[in-house]
C-alpha distance (Angstrom), angle and dihedral (degrees) to the residues before:
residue distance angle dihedral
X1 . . .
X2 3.97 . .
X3 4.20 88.4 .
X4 4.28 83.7 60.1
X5 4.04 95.3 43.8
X6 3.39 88.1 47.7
X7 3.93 93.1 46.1
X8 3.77 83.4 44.5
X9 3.69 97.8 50.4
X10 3.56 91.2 44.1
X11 3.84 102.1 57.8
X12 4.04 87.5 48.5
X13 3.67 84.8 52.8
X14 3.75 82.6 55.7
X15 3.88 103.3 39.1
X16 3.60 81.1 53.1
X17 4.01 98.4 50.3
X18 4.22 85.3 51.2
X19 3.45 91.7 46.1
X20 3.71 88.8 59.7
X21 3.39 99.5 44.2
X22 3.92 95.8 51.2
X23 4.06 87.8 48.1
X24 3.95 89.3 47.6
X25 4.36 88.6 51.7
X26 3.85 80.1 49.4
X27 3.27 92.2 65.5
X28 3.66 109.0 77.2
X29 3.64 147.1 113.8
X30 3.79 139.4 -145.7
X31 3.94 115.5 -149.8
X32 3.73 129.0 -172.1
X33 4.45 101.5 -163.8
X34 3.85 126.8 -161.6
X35 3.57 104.9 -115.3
X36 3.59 95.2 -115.2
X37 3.70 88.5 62.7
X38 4.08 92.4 73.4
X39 3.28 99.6 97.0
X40 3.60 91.6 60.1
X41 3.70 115.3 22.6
X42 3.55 94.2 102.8
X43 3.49 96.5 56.1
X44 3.67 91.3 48.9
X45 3.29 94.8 50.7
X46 3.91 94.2 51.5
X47 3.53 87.9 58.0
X48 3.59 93.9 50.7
X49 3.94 90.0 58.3
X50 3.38 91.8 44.0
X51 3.81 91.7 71.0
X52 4.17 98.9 23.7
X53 3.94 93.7 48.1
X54 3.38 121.4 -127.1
X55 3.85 111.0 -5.8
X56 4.00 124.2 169.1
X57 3.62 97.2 -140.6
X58 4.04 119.4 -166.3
X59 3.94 107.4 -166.2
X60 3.82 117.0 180.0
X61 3.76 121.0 -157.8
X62 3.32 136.8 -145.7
X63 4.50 150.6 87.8
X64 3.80 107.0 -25.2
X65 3.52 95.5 -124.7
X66 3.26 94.5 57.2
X67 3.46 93.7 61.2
X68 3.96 91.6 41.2
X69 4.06 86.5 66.9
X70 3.72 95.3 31.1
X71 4.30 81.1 55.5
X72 4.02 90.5 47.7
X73 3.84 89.7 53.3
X74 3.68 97.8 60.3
X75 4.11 100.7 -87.0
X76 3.86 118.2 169.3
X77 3.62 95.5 -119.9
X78 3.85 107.9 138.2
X79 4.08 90.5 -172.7
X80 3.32 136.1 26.0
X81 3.98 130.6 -145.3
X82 3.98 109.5 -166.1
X83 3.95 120.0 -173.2
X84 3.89 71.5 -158.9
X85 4.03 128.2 69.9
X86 4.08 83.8 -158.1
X87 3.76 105.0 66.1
X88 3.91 93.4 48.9
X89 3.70 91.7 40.6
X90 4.34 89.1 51.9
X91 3.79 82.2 40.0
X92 3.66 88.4 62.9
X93 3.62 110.4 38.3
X94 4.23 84.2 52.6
X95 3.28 90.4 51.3
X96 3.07 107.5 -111.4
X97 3.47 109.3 118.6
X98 4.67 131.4 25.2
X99 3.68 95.9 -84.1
X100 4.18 80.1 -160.4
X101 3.35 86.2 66.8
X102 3.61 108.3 60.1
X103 3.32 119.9 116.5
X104 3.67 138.2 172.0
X105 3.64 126.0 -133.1
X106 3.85 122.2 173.7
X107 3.59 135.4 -22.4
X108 3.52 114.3 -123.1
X109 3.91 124.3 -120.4
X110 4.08 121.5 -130.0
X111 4.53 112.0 -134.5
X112 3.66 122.0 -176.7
X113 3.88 101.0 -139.7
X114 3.97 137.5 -166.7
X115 3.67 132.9 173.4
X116 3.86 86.4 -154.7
X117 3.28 112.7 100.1
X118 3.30 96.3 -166.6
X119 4.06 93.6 67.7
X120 3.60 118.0 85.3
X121 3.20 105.7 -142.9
X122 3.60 90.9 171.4
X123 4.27 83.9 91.5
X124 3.74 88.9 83.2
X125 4.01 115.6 -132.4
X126 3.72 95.9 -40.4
X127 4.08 81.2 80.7
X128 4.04 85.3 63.6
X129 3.97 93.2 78.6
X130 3.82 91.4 47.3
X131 3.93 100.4 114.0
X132 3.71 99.8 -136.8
X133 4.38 75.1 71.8
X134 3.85 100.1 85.9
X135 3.73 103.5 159.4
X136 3.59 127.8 26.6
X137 4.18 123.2 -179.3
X138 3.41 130.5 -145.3
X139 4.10 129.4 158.9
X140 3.62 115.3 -94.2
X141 4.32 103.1 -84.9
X142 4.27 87.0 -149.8
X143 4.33 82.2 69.9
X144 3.29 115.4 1.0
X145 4.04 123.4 73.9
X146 3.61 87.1 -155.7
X147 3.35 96.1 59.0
X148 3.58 94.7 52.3
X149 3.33 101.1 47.7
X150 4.03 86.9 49.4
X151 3.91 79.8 55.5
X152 3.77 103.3 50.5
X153 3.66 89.8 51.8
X154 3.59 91.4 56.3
X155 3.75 88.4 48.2
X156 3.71 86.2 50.5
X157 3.57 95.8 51.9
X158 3.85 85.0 48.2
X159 3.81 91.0 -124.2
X160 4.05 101.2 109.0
X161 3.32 101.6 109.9
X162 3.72 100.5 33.1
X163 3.15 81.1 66.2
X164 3.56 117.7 42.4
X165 3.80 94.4 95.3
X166 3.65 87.1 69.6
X167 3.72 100.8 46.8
X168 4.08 126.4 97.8
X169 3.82 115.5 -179.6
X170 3.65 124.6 -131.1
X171 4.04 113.4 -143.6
X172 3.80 87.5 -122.8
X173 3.83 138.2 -13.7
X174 3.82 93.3 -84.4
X175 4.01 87.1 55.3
X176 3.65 87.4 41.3
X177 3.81 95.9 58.8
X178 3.42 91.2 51.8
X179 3.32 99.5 62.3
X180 3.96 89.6 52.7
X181 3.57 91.4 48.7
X182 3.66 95.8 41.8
X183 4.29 88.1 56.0
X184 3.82 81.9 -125.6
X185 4.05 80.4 113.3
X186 3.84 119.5 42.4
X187 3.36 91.0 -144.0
X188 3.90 133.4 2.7
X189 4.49 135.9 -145.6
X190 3.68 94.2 -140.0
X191 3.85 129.0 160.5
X192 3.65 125.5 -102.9
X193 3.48 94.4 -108.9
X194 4.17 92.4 59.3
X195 3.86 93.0 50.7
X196 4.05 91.7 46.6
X197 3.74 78.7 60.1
X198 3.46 105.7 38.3
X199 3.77 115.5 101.3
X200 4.14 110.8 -130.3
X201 3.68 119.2 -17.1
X202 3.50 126.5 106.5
X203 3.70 134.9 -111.0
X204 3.63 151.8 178.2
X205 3.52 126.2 -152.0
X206 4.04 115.3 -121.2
X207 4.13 108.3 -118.5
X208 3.70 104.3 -105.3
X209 3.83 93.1 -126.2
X210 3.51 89.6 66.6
X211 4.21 98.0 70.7
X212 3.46 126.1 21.8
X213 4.21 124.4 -98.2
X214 3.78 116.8 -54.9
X215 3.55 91.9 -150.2
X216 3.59 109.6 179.3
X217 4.11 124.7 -150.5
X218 3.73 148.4 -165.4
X219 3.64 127.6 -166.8
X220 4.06 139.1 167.0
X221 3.94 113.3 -106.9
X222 3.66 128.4 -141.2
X223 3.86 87.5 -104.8
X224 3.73 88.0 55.8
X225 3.70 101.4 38.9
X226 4.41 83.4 96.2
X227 3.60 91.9 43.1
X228 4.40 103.3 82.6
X229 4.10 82.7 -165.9
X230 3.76 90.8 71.2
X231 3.47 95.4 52.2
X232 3.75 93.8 46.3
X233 3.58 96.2 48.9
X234 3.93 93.3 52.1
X235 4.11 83.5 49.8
X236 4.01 84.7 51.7
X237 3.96 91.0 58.8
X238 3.52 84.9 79.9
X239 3.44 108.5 52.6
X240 3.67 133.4 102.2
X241 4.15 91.5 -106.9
X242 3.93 90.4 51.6
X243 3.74 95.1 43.0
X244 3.38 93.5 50.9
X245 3.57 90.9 56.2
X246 4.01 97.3 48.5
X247 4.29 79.3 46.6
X248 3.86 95.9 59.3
X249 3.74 88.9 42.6
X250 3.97 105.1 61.8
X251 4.17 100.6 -92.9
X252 3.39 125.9 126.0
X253 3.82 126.4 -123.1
X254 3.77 93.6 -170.0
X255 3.57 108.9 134.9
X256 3.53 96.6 -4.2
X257 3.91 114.3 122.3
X258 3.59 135.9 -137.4
């Protein structure tokens, strides 16, 4: 009688070990992350856990319009980070994502960065036609919202196509940074985040009046509209924890509401 209580108790002990284990593998997340969000995903993300409990979150980096086709083609993204308001926003409206869900948090901040020391970059972009600057990087403009602001303030300073010799295009920002970093690029258009984070080097942060509004955006997609984690981790962009986070990193909250 004791042998089959004990054989009972011990298969509910079991039941209940598998039961937690399948709810635990429930309990994850699929991310797709602007590239200029590297330097701090991580930490985002451990704040998110922090208040969920224990998530298994799978973030994917790289150029936010990448991800905006990859997204359109059936991708398994369940949420979205855009260092662009547009590709969420088209996400939306297509159907493709909760257009109730959209939210956005930061606007990113354009640096001219060098690991010489020995440029100033201090001069502003009139030092980008000095000959002695043979390669400059910026992100490619057809995908990256870094590069394109890094291209209308060229345009702006009416130096574009003076210098388009000297340019070489990085896939995204990440890519982009390494080139500066590398030396492969003289000097590099980087986000603010990437030159918080990049040891040495100096930089100079591009006058916002010279490209238009970074404005940065999450939203839930299709694939996550089942999935109540992507929709609370979009909500958690806005709280204290996560803008502390995008703070310390080089974003801007200006504007941006709770």
């Amino acid at each position: 009688m004791i042998k089959a209580v004990l054989h009972f108790l011990f298969r509910i002990i079991l039941l209940s070990m598998f039961s937690a284990s399948l709810a635990f593998a429930g309990q994850t997340l699929s991310i797709a992350a602007a590239a200029d969000l590297a330097p701090c995903i991580e930490e985002l993300n451990h704040a998110f856990v922090k208040q969920a409990g224990a998530v298994d979150i799978k973030t994917s980096i790289g150029s936010s319009g990448n991800f905006f086709a990859q997204i359109k083609n059936g991708a398994p993204f369940e949420v979205f980070l855009s260092a662009d308001l547009r590709y969420p926003t088209e996400l939306a409206r297509a159907g493709y994502a909760d257009a109730d869900s959209l939210t956005l948090y930061a606007h990113g901040q354009l640096v001219m960065w060098t690991k010489n020391s020995a440029i100033d970059v201090s001069q502003g972009l009139r030092l980008l036609t000095d000959p002695r600057i043979k390669r400059i990087a910026i992100a490619n403009p057809e995908f990256a919202p870094y590069g394109r602001a890094a291209k209308a303030a060229l345009e702006k300073a009416g130096i574009w196509e003076q210098l388009v010799p000297k340019i070489v295009f990085g896939e995204n920002i990440a890519q982009t940074t390494q080139f500066a970093q590398s030396g492969n690029a003289d000097i590099g258009f980087i986000s603010g985040a990437h030159a918080a984070s990049s040891k040495g080097g100096r930089s100079w942060q591009v006058p916002a009046e010279y490209y238009p509004l970074i404005e940065q955006a999450a939203v839930v997609t299709a694939k996550g509209h089942a999935n109540p984690l992507a929709r609370r981790y979009v909500a958690f962009l806005r709280s204290d924890a996560a803008r502390a986070v995008f703070a310390k990193h080089g974003f801007s909250l200006q504007g941006v509401s709770r």
